[in-house]
C-alpha positions in Angstrom: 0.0 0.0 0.0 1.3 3.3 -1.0 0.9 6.9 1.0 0.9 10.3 0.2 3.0 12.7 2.6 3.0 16.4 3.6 5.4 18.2 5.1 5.2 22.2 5.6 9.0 23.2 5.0 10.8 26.1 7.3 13.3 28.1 5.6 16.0 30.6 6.2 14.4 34.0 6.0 14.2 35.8 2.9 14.2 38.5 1.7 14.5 39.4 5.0 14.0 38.1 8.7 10.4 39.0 8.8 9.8 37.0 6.1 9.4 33.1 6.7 8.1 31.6 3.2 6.4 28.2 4.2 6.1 25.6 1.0 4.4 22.8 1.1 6.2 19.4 0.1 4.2 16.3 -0.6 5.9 13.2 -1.3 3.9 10.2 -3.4 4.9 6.7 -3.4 4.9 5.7 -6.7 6.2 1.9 -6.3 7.9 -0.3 -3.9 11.1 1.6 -5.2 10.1 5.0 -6.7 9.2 8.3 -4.2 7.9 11.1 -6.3 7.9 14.8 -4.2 5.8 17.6 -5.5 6.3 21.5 -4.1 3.7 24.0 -3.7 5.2 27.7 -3.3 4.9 29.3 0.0 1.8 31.9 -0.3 4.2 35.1 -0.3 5.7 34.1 -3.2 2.6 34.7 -5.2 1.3 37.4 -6.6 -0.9 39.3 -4.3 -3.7 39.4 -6.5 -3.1 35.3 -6.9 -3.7 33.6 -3.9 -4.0 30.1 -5.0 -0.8 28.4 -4.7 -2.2 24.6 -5.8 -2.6 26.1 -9.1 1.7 26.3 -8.6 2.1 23.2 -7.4 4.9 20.9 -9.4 7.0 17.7 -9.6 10.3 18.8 -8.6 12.1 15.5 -7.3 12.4 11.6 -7.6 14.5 9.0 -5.6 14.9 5.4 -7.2 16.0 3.3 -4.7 16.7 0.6 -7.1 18.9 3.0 -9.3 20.0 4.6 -6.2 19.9 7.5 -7.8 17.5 10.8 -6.9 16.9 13.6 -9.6 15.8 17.0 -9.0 14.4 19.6 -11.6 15.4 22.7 -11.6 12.7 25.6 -10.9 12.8 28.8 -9.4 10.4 30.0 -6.1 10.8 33.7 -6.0 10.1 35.1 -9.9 7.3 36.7 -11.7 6.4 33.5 -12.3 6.2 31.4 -9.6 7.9 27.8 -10.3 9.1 28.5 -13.6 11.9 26.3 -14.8 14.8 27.8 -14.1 17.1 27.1 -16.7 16.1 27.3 -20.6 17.3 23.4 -21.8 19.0 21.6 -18.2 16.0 19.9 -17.4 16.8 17.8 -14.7 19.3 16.4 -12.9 20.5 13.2 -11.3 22.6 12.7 -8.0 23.9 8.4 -8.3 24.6 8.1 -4.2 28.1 7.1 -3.5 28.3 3.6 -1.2 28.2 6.1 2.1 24.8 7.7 1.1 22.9 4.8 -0.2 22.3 4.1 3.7 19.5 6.7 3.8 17.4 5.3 0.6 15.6 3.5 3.8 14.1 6.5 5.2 13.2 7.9 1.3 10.0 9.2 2.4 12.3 12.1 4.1 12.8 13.9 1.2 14.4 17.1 3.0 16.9 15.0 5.1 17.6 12.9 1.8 18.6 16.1 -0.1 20.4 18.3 2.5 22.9 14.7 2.6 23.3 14.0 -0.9 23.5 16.7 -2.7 26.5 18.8 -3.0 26.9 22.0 -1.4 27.1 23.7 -5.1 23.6 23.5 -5.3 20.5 25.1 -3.5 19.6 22.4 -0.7 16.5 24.5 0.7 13.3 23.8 -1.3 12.2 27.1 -0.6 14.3 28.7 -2.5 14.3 26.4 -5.5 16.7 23.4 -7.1 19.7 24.4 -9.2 23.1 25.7 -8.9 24.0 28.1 -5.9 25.0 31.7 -7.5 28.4 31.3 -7.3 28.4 28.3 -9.5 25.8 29.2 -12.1 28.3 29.0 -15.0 28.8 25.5 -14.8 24.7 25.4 -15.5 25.8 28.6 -18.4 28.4 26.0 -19.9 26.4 22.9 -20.1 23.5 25.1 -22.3 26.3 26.6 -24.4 26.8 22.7 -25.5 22.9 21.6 -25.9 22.8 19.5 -22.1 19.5 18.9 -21.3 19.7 16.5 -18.9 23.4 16.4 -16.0 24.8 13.2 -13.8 27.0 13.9 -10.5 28.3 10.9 -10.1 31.3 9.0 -8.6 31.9 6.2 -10.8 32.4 7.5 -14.1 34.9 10.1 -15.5 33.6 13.6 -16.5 32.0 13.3 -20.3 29.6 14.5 -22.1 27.2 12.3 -24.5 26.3 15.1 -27.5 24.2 12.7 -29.1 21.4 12.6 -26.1 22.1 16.2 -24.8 23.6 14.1 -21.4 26.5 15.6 -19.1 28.5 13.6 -16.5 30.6 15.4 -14.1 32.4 13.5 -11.6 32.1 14.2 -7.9 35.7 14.4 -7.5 36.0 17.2 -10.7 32.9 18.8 -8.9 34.7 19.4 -5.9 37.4 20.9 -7.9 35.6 23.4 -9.7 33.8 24.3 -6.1 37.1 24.7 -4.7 38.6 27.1 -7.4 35.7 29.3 -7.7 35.8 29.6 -3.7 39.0 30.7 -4.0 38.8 33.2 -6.6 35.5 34.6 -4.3 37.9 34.7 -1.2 40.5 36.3 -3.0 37.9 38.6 -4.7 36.3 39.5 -1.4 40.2 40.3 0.3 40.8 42.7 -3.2 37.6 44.9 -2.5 37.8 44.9 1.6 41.7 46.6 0.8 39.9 48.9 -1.7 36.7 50.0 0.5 39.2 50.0 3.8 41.9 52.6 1.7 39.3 54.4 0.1 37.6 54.8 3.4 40.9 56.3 4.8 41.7 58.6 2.4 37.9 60.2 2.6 37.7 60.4 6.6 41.8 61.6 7.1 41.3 64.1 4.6 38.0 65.3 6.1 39.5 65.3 10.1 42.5 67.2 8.7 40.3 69.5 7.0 42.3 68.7 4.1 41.9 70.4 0.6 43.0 67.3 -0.9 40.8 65.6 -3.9 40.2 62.7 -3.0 40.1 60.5 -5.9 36.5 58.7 -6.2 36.7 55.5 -6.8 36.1 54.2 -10.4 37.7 52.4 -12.9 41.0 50.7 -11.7 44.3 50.8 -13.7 46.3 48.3 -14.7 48.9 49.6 -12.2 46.6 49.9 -9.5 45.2 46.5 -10.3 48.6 44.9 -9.8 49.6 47.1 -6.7 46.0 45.7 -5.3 46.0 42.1 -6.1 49.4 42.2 -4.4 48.0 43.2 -1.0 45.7 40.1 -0.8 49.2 38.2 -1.1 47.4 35.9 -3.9 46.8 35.8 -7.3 43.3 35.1 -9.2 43.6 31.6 -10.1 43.4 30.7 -13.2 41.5 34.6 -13.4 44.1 36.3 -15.0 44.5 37.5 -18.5 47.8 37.2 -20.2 48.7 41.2 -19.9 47.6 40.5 -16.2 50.1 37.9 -16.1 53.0 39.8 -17.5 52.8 42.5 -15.9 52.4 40.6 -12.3 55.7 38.9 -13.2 57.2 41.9 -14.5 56.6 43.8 -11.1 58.0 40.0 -9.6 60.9 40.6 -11.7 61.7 44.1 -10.6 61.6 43.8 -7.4 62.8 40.7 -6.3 65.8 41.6 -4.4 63.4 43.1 -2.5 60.9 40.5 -1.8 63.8 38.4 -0.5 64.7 40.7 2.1 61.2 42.1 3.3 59.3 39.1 2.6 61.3 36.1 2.9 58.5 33.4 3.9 56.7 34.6 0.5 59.1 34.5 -1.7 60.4 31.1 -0.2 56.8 29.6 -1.2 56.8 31.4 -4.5 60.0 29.7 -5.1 58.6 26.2 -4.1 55.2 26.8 -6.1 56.8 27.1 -9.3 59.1 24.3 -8.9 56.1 22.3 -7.6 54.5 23.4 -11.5 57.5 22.6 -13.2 57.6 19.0 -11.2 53.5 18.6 -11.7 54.2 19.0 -15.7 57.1 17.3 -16.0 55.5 14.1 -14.6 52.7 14.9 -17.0 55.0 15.3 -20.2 57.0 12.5 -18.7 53.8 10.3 -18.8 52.3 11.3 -22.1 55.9 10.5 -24.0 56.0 7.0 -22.3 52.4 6.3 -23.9 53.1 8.1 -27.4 56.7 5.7 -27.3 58.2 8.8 -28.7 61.7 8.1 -30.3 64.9 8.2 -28.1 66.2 12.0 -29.9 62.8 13.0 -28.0 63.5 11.7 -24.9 67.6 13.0 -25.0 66.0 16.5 -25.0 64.2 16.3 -22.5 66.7 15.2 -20.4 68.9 18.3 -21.8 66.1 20.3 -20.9 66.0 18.9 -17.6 69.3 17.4 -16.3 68.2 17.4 -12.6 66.0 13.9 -13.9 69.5 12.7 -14.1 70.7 13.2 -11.5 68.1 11.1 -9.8 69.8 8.4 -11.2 72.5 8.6 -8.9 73.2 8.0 -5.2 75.6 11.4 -5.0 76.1 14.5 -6.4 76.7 15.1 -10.3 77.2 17.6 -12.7 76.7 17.7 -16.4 80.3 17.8 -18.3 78.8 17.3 -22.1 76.0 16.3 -24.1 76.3 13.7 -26.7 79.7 13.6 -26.0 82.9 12.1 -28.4 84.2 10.0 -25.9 86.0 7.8 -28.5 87.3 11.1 -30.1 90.0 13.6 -29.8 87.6 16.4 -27.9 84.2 15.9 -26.2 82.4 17.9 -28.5 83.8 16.1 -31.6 82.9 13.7 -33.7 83.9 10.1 -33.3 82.1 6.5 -33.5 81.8 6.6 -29.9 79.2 8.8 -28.9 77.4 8.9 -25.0 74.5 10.4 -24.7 75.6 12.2 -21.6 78.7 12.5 -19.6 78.7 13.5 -16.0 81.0 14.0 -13.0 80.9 13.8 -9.8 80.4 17.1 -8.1 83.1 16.4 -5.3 85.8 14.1 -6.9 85.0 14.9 -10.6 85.0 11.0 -11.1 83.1 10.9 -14.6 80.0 8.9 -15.7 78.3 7.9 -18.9 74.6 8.1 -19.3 73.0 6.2 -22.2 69.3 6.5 -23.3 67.3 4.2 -25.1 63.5 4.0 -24.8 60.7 2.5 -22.9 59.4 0.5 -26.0 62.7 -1.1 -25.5 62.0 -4.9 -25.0 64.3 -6.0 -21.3 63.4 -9.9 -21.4 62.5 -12.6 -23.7 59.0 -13.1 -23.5 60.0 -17.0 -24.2 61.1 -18.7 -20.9 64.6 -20.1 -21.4 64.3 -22.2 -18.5 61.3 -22.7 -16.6 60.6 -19.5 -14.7 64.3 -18.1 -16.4 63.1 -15.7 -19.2 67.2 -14.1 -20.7 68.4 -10.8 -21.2 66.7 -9.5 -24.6 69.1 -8.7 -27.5 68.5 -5.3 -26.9 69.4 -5.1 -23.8 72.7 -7.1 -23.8 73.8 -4.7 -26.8 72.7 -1.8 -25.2 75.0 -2.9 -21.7 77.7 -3.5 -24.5 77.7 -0.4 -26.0 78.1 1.8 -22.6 81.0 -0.9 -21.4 82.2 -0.1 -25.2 82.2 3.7 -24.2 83.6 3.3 -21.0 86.6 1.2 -21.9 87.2 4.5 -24.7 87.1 7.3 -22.2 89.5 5.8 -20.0 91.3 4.7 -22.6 91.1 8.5 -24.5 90.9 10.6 -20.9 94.3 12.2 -21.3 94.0 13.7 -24.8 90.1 14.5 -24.2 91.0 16.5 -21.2 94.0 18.5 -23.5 92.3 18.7 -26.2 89.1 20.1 -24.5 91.0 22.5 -22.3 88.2 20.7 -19.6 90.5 19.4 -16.9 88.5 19.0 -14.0 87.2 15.5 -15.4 88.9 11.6 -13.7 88.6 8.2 -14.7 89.1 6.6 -11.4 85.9 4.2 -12.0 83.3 5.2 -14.6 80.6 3.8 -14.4 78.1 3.4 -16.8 73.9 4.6 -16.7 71.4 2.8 -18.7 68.3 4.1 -19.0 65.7 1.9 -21.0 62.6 0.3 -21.2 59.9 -0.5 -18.6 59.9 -2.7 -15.5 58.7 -6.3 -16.9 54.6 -7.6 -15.7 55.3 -11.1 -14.6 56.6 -11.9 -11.9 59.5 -14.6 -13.5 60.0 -11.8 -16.0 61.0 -9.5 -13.1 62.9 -12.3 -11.5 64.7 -12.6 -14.1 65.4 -8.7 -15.2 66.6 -8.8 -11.8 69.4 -11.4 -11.5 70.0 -9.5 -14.4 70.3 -6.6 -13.5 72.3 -7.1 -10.2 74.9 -8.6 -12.4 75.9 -6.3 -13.8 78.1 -4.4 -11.5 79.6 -1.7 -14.3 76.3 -0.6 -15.8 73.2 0.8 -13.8 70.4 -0.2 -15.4 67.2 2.5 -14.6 64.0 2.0 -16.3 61.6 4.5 -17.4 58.8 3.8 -14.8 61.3 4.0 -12.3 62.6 7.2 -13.0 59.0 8.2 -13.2 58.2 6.6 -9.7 61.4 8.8 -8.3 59.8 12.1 -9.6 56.4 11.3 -8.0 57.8 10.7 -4.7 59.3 13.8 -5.0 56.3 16.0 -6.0 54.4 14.1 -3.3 57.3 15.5 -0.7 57.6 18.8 -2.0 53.7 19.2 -1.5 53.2 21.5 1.4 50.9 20.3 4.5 46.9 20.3 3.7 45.8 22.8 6.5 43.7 21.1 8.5 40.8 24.0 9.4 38.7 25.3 6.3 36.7 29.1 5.9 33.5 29.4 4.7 33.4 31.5 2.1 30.5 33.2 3.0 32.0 34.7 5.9 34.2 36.7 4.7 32.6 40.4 4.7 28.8 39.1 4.0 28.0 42.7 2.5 30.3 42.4 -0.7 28.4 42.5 -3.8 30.0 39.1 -5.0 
């Protein structure tokens, strides 16, 4: 037997605090599984000559609990037309609860406690006031018409797509967050830009008029680009991902100029500048790093981008090193000659300027036989062995050539007292008698380091990860930051 519930909602006052609006929720059980909530405006939402708020009445929500899923559609409350939809094609959309919320699908009937907990605090959780997105986040709402949505899934098991062919958006809860969190920030930021403004306008105006000043002071209008700068820097923040590219250049310019002096007055800031651009030059990196691994772009590709960023090899090592020469002639008369014998890289030690060859080959590089020789014994792939070959070939050259390289490239500060040998190449075998075997392998051979690509990867990540400052552990409503603001 199905019932038919209703529930007079309470809401926050609005417009103001002697105004309670009072709709009327009614929640319908449709079948064992399906709840169906219909909303009637509070009277004071209506037109004073139209008292009849049934005539308003609409289907604003559904919770499947076999689909665990509960849609809204999106109206509005407090318009010249009361109800209206709020949005010209998003028609509805759908919340799939996450393992944590599908608890309270038993008490469905409680459509108010059911929404406050599963839907996300980017949308408008008081009926009251109408479904959609808060006013902070409309543009997400903006976007999704711009591409034809008519219909939008928050959920957490699929990635963020969009299905153009029948007008369906999914945005992952995750992603959500995300775009919640950078528009808070930019509203924080924003709020902290026009408190400095009001607070120094305000002092201007009231000094001038207790000093009886004659001074004109300047009424506040249209900011320059100088001033804008000058501004933002007060709030000790950028816009994220807010600026425009002028905006951009000139902020680094005035970085640039004064920098000398932002190490001495400012020392903690400048530290953390310092750390957040290495942190973006590590983030995209690992992302550049990543996407060449799954292109299998060729081994020129991946020399450069260890010229362009030598630091990856010195990862390799347990000490410090120094790069001495890029595809250097170690079979020749001068480093930067040519020659047969040519290393990708040659290092040093930073302390005892004992010297090291670096080769690179690629990940597509095959390590092991897929073909057990043995059972549970896969060998050394061809390319592997002649790639070991060819560094011990290099090695055995440089030491052999050291004295004349050093004379003839005027670079003396370069030994031979052991060289050992880098191999960089392919990617850490799947099975586990493939890695067995890479492994006996690899321990072997005591003159060449053998490094694969994932590895090196690995090393980077565990960097990023400790270069990461602390998560704080206390978070600020944005709303509490100067209520009054026109934001």
């Amino acid at each position: 037997m199905y019932f038919h519930l209703k529930q007079k909602l309470m809401a926050l006052p609005y417009p103001s605090e002697s105004l309670q609006p009072e709709g009327l929720l009614e929640v319908e059980q449709i079948s064992d599984c399906l709840y169906r909530g219909y909303f009637t405006p509070p009277a004071n939402a209506i037109s004073q000559y139209d008292r009849n708020p049934d005539q308003y009445k609409r289907r604003i929500a559904e919770v499947d609990i076999q689909l665990k899923t509960i849609t809204i559609v999106p109206f509005k409350v407090w318009s010249l037309v009361p109800m209206s939809k709020r949005y010209f094609k998003l028609a509805e959309i759908v919340f799939e609860l996450s393992g944590y919320e599908e608890r309270y699908l038993e008490g469905a009937w409680d459509f108010e406690g059911l929404l406050s907990i599963a839907v996300p605090e980017v949308f408008t959780q008081d009926i009251n006031y109408g479904f959609g997105f808060k006013k902070h986040y409309t543009h997400i709402a903006s976007i999704l018409e711009q591409l034809d949505v008519e219909k939008l899934v928050i959920t957490t098991k699929q990635k963020t797509n969009i299905d153009a062919a029948n007008h369906i958006a999914t945005i992952n809860r995750f992603d959500l967050d995300g775009f919640k969190r950078t528009v808070d920030t930019i509203i924080r930021r924003s709020q902290a830009l026009t408190v400095n403004m009001k607070r120094d306008a305000l002092s201007a105006a009231l000094f001038a008029a207790l000093q009886n000043s004659d001074t004109t002071v300047k009424t506040p209008g249209k900011i320059s680009k100088e001033e804008f700068v000058t501004l933002v820097g007060k709030t000790n923040r950028f816009v994220e991902n807010g600026a425009t590219s002028t905006e951009r250049k000139e902020a680094l310019t005035v970085i640039h100029k004064n920098v000398n002096k932002i190490f001495e007055q400012q020392p903690q800031e400048f530290i953390k500048l310092k750390n957040d651009l290495e942190l973006v030059n590590l983030e995209k990196l690992i992302e550049r790093f990543e996407g060449m691994i799954e292109k299998k772009v060729s081994e020129a590709q991946w020399q450069t981008l260890f010229q362009q960023n030598p630091f990856v090899i010195n990862m390799a090592f347990g000490i410090p090193v120094v790069s001495v020469q890029g595809q250097a002639s170690v079979g020749g008369r001068r480093l930067s000659g040519g020659g047969e014998k040519i290393a990708d890289f040659l290092v040093k030690n930073s302390l005892s300027n004992n010297t090291a060859i670096v080769e690179i080959k690629t990940p597509a590089t095959n390590l092991i036989y897929a073909t057990a020789y043995r059972s549970g014994v896969h060998g050394p792939s061809q390319e592997l062995s002649a790639a070991v070959t060819q560094v011990l070939d290099q090695v055995y050259f440089l030491q052999k050539e050291i004295n004349s390289i050093k004379v003839n490239s005027k670079i003396y500060n370069i030994e031979t007292y052991h060289v050992l040998g880098i191999l960089i190449v392919g990617l850490t075998p799947k099975g586990t008698d493939e890695q067995k075997s890479f492994e006996y392998f690899r321990a072997n051979s005591k003159n060449v380091q053998i490094i694969t690509f994932d590895e090196l990867l690995e090393k980077l990540k565990y960097l990023y990860q400790f270069l990461l400052p602390d998560k704080p552990h206390t978070t600020s409503s944005v709303d509490s930051v100067d209520d009054d603001l026109p934001f």
